[in-house]
N, C-alpha and C positions, 0 to 999 in steps of 0.2 A: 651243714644244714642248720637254718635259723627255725625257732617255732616264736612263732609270732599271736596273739590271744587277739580277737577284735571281739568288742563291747559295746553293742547296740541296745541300751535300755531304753523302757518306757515306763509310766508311771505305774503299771502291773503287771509287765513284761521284763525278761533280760533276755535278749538273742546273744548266741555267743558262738566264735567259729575258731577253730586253733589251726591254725595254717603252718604248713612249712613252707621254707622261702630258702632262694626266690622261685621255686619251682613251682608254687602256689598252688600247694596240693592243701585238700582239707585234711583233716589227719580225723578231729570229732568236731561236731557241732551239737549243738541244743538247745532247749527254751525253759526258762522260768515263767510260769505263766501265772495269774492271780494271785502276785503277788501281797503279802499283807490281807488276805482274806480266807477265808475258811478253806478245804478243797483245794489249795493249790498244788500245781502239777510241777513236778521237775523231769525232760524228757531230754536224752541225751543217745548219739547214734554215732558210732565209727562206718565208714564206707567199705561196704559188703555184710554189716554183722546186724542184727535184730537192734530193734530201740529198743532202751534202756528208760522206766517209769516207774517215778517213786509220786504218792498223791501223801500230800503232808500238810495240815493246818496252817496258817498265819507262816507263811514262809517270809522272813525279813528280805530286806536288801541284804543286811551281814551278811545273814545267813544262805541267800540266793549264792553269792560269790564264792562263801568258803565249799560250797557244793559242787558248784564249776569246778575248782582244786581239785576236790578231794576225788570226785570223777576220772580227771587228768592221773589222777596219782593212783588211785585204786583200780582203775583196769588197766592202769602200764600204760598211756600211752606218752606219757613222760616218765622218767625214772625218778626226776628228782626235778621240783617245782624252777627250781634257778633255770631252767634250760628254757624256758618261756622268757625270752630278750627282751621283747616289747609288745605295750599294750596299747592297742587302739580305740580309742572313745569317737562313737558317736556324739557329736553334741550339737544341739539345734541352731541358738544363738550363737552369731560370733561378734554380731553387732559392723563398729568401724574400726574394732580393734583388730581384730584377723582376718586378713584379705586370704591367708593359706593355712594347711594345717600345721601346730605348730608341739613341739616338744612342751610338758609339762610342767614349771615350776609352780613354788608357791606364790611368786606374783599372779602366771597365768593362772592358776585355781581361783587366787579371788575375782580376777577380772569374769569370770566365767561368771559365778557366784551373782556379781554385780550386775551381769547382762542375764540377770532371771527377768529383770523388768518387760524384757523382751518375748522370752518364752517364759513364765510361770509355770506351764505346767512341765518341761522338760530339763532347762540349766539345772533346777537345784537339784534333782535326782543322779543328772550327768556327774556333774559336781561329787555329790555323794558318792560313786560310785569309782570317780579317779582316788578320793581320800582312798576309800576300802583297799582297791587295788596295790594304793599305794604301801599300806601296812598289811597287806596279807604278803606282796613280792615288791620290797621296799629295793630292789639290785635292778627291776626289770623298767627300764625308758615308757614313760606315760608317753600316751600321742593325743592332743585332741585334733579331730577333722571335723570342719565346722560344714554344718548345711548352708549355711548365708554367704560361705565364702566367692562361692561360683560366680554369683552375681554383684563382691564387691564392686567391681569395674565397667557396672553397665554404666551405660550413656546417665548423665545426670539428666537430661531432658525426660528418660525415663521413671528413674528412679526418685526423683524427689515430689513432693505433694503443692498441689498450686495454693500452699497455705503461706502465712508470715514466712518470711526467708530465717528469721532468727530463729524457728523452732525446731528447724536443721542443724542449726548452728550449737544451740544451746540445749536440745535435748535429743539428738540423734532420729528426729525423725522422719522416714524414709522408707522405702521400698527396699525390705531384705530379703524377701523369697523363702522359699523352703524347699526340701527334696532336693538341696544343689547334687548332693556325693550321687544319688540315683540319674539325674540328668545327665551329670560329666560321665556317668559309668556306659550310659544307652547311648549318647550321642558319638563318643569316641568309636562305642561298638557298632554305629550305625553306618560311621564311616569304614571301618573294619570291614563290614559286608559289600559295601557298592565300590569298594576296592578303590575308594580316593581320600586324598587328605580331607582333614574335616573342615583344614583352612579354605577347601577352597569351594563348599558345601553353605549352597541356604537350607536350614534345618529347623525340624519343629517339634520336639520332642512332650512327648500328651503321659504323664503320671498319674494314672487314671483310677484312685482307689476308693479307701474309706475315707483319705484325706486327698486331694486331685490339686496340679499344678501343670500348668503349660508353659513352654518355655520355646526362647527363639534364638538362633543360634545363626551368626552372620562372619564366615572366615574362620570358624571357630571362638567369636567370642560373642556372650551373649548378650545381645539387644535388648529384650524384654523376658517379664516374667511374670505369671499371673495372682502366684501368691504378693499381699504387702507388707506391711509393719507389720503383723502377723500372721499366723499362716488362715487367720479367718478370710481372709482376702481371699479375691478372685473366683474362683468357675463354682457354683453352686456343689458340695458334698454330698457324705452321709448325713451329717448329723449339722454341719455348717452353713451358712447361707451363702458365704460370699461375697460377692459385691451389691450394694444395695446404698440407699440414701441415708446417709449420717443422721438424716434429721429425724429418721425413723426414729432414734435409740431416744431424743428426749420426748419424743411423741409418745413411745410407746410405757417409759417410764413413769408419764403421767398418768396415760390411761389404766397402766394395770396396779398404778401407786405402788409401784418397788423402785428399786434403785438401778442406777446406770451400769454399775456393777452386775445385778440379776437380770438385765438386758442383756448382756452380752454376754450373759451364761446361757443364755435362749438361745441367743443367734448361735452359739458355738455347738451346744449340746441337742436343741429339741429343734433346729431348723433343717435346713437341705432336703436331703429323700425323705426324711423320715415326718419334719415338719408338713410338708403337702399332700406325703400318704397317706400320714397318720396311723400308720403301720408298721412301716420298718425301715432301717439306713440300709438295710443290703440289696442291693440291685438283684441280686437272685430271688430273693423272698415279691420284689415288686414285680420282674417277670411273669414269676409263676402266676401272680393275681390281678395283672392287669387285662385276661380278656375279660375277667367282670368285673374289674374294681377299677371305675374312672379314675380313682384320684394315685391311684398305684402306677395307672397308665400316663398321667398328668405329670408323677415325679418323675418319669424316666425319659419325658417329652421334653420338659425344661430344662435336666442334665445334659442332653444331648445338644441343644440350643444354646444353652452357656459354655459349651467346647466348642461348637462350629464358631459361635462368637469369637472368640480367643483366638482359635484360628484363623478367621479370616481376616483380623484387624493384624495379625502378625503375618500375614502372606503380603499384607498390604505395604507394614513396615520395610519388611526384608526387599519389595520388590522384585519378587519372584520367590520359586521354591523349587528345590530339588527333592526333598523327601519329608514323611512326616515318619514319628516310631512310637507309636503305642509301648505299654508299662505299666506294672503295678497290678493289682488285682485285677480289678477291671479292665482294663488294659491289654492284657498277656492273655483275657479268658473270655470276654464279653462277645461273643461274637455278633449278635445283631449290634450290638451298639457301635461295633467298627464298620459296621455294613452301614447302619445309616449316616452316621458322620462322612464317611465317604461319599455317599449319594448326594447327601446336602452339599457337598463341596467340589461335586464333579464338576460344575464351570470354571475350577481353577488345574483342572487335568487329574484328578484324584479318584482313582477307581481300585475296586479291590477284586479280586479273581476269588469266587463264590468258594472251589474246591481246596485252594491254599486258605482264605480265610478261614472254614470251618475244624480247626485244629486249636486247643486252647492249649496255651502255656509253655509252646514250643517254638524255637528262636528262628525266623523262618522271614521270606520276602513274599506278602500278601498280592501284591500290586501285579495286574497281567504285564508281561516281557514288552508288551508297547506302548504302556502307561508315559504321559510326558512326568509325572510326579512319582517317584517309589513309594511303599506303604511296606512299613517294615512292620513286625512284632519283636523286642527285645526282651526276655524277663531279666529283671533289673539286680542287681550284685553291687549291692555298696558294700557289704564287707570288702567283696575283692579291693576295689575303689582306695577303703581307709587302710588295709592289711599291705597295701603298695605305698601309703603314705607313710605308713610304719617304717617300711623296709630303707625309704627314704631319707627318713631325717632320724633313725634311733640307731642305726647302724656303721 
């Protein structure tokens, strides 16, 4: 038996799951959460036993990691840290260096590093967080598993911007997508359920959270994807806008005399739900207040309009459809919001069965038995995803 560590950080997050392999049992999982802020939480749980809660001031990165250890190490569920093989990094950018995931050296470290241009707010943490790994269990095989990698291989008609051809060429820029490891993890399992290859499935898989990506899937590989050069791209968020006219950002840099830079810290941070509520980025909080709050009712009108969008311009693509599969917070739990995306889209054969739909977060086939399109709910397992990529190239 292999135990295998995957490391999904974020910028004041560290998700963490310790798998044995390949039987792909969890053994513990936990969360660092606020991270670098007053209050932070360290929450750790083995399967059958109470969680485990320490609340500790300014908890570092170091510190977040050598905690995961000493967890591993102090309630036995490793005897001795070596016995952890390999570790698997989430990491956001892969840019057009990594089409797969790929084992860690210190070439790949810096390429990582270099492709922050990409994600700023996620490579340099990733980054950080393979060095730590690296000198806390300097014996155990680094993995990175890229989110961008999914969609190396779309169609160039998709992927590239109807900009100068040389700024492809000369500075990477292009349609990378984001949430690939969640996509490849629902689609594969979407196939798994309607009991056919995925090759031979048109598919539309909807990552519907506090960050949202739609994605199209033809034969098994993927055609389109709603996120672009970053993941501020595509279907309207929490806190994001989305897709919208480039010329806003020097329009609005005029008008509010800041910089282009503080524009697109608007559109990323105070736009999407939370921009037109002016309330809140959580779909639950707008819920609760939109039978008196027009503009709570208004965010959750134009999310749902920027998903049928996406959708129906990829039913158009694929030329036909066999299923669509909900995911991600929203996703796995929204139940009106799958009831009306569905309505809006019943001219292309997409209906959902009222008493299957009303169950949040449980892996299940929504769509009535004579539906021409399935409507699946998957909740989403990139760990599983990167802890198989692990198993793959560290072993």
């Amino acid at each position: 038996m292999l135990k295998e560590l995957v490391i999904n950080a974020g910028s004041s997050t560290l998700k963490w799951k310790l798998f044995s392999m390949p039987d792909e049992q969890i053994l513990a999982s936990g969360l660092v959460d606020r991270i670098d802020l007053p209050a932070s939480v360290f929450t750790a749980q083995q399967p059958g036993q109470e969680k485990y809660r320490i609340i500790q001031d300014n908890i570092t990165y170091d510190l977040a990691a050598t905690m995961v250890l000493s967890y591993l190490k102090d309630q036995g569920v490793v005897e001795h840290l070596h016995e952890i093989s390999g570790i698997g990094h989430r990491v956001v950018a892969g840019g057009e260096y990594f089409k797969d995931s790929v084992l860690v050296d210190n070439e790949v470290l810096a390429q990582i590093k270099e492709l922050s241009q990409y994600a700023p707010l996620h490579n340099p943490i990733e980054a950080r967080y393979i060095e730590i790994f690296m000198q806390l269990l300097p014996k155990a095989r680094q993995v990175a598993v890229f989110d961008t990698s999914l969609y190396a291989e779309m169609p160039k008609v998709n992927y590239l911007y109807p900009i100068p051809y040389e700024y492809y060429n000369e500075y990477g820029v292009r349609k990378y997508g984001a949430h690939g490891t969640s996509h490849r993890y629902v689609a594969q399992r979407a196939a798994e359920m309607l009991g056919r290859p995925l090759e031979d499935l048109k598919l539309i898989t909807c990552h519907l959270g506090s960050g949202s990506s739609i994605t199209a899937f033809d034969q098994g590989q993927v055609i389109d994807t709603s996120m672009g050069f970053t993941p501020l791209g595509g279907v309207m968020m929490a806190t994001r806008a989305g897709d919208l006219d480039a010329s806003l950002v020097a329009f609005l840099a005029e008008k509010l005399e800041i910089s282009v830079e503080e524009v697109v810290d608007i559109l990323n941070q105070k736009s999407g739900l939370l921009g037109i509520s002016q309330l809140s980025p959580d779909q639950r909080d707008l819920e609760e207040a939109a039978p008196t709050n027009p503009q709570a009712q208004l965010a959750l009108d134009m999310f749902i309009n920027r998903v049928v969008r996406f959708i129906g311009s990829y039913v158009a693509e694929l030329g036909g459809l066999d299923a669509i599969v909900f995911t991600a917070g929203c996703g796995e739990n929204a139940i009106e919001v799958r009831q009306k995306i569905a309505d809006q889209l019943s001219y292309f054969g997409l209906a959902v069965d009222a008493s299957r739909n009303d169950v949040r977060g449980k892996e299940r086939k929504i769509s009535p038995d004579n539906a021409t399109v399935d409507v699946l709910v998957v909740p989403t397992n990139e760990e599983l995803m990167i802890v198989r990529d692990v198993q793959r190239l560290a072993n």
